[in-house]
Every structure is written in C-alpha cells, then in structure tokens.
C-alpha positions in Angstrom: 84.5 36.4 127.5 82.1 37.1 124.7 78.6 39.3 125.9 76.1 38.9 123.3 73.2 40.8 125.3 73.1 43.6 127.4 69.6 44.3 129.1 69.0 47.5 130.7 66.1 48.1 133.1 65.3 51.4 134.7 68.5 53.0 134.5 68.2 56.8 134.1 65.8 57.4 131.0 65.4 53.8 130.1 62.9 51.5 131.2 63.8 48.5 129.3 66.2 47.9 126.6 67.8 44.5 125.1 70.8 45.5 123.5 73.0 42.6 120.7 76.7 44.4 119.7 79.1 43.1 118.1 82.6 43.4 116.9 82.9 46.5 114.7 81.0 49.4 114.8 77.9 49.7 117.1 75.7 53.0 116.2 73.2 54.1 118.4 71.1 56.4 116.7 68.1 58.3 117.7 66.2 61.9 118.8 68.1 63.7 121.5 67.8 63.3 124.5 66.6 59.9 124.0 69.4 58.0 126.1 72.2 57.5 123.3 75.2 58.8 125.6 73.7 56.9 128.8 73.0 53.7 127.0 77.0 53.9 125.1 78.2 54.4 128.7 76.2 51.6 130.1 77.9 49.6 127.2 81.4 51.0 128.3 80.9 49.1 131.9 79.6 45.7 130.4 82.0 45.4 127.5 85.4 45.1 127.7 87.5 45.8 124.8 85.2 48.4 123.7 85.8 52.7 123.0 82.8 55.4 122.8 83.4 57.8 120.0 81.8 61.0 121.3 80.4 62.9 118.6 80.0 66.0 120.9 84.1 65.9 121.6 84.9 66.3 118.1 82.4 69.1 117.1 83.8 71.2 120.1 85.7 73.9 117.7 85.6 77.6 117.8 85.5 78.5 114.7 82.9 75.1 113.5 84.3 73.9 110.7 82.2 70.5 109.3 84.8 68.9 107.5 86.8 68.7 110.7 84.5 67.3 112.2 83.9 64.6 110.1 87.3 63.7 109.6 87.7 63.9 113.6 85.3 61.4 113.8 86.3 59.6 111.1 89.9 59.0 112.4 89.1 58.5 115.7 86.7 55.3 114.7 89.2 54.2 112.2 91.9 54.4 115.3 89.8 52.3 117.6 89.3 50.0 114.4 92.8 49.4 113.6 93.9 48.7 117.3 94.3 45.4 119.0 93.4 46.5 121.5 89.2 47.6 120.6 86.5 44.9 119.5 83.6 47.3 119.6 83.7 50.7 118.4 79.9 52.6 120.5 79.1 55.4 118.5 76.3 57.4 119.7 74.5 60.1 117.0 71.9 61.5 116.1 70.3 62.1 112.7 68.5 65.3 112.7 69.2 67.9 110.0 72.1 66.5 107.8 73.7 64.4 110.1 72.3 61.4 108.3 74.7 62.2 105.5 77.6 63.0 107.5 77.5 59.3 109.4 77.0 57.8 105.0 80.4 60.0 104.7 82.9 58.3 107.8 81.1 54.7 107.3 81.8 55.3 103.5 85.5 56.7 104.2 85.9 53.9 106.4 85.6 51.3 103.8 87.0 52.6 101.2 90.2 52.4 103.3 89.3 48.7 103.4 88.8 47.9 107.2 87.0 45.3 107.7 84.4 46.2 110.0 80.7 45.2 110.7 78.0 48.1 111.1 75.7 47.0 114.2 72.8 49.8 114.2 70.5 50.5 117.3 67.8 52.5 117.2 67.1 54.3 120.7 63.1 55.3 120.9 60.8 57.0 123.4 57.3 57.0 124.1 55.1 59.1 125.8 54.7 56.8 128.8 
C-alpha cells in the first residue's frame, strides 16, 4: 500500500492540511506551536513503515551539550534510514534561532555518509483566523 496524500481537517490546531511524503526524509518545519508534533503523529497512524524522530527527545540532557544533540539526531535518522524496516523518516523542527543551521549539518552529515535519501520539506503555517 503506497499513500500519496494525507488530508487533515479539523484535527486539534489544524483546520485543513494536504500533506504528499515520500520515501526518505519528511521535514515538517515551522513556528512553534504551529502543529509540527500533532501533524508527525497524524502521519504516524496513516503511514505504515514510517518513524518520528523527536527533536525534543534528543535535546533532553542535563548538562545541554549541542553537538550531542545533533549527532543524536543525526544517528537516529540515519538508523531509521538504513533499516528495512522504515520508508519514511517524519521529522518535526523548527527553525528559530540557529536551528536552521543545525538541520544543514545532519542532512549534510547524512549525505556525506552516502545514503540515499530524498528530502520531502513541509512547511506548517498559521493565520490569525
């Protein structure tokens, strides 16, 4: 069974959302509290063969060290990527501060180890409405 949409309609924050994944690597990126972890849950139910890669899990470190947490992330997608198992790697984060960066670093680690992968990139927004 292949699922190439997934529409949403007033679940939790959402109102309407048409969603297209892939095999490989399916960012959803936005503000917080924008729907990122509802929507890669939603995802979760509808797709089978698929992981979430929590970004909150691996910065949960006392003391915070960022290079652990990249790397944490880093091997968890490459993991998922590597197993028989996974088609579709949901990775929900967002890009405030220098986060944009840090997501450049694993997807750049990532291929450099020459996985093949595809990058499929959504783009949670919300309006005022």
């Amino acid at each position: 069974m292949w699922i190439s949409d997934l529409a949403l309609s007033d679940f939790r924050s959402h109102q309407q959302v048409v969603l297209r994944p892939g095999a490989g690597v399916v960012s959803l990126v936005g503000p917080n509290g924008v729907g990122k972890s509802t929507t890669a849950m939603m995802m979760l139910t509808k797709l089978t063969n698929s992981a979430i890669v929590d970004g909150d899990w691996c910065r949960a470190m006392n003391p915070y060290n960022i290079d652990t947490v990249v790397r944490n992330i880093y091997a968890l997608i490459k993991n998922y990527l590597l197993c028989d198992d996974i088609e579709t790697v949901i990775y929900p984060y967002g890009f405030h501060g220098d986060r944009k960066a840090r997501y450049d670093m694993i997807i750049d680690m990532l291929s450099k180890d020459k996985i093949d992968f595809s990058v499929f990139p959504v783009i949670l927004t919300c309006s005022l409405e």
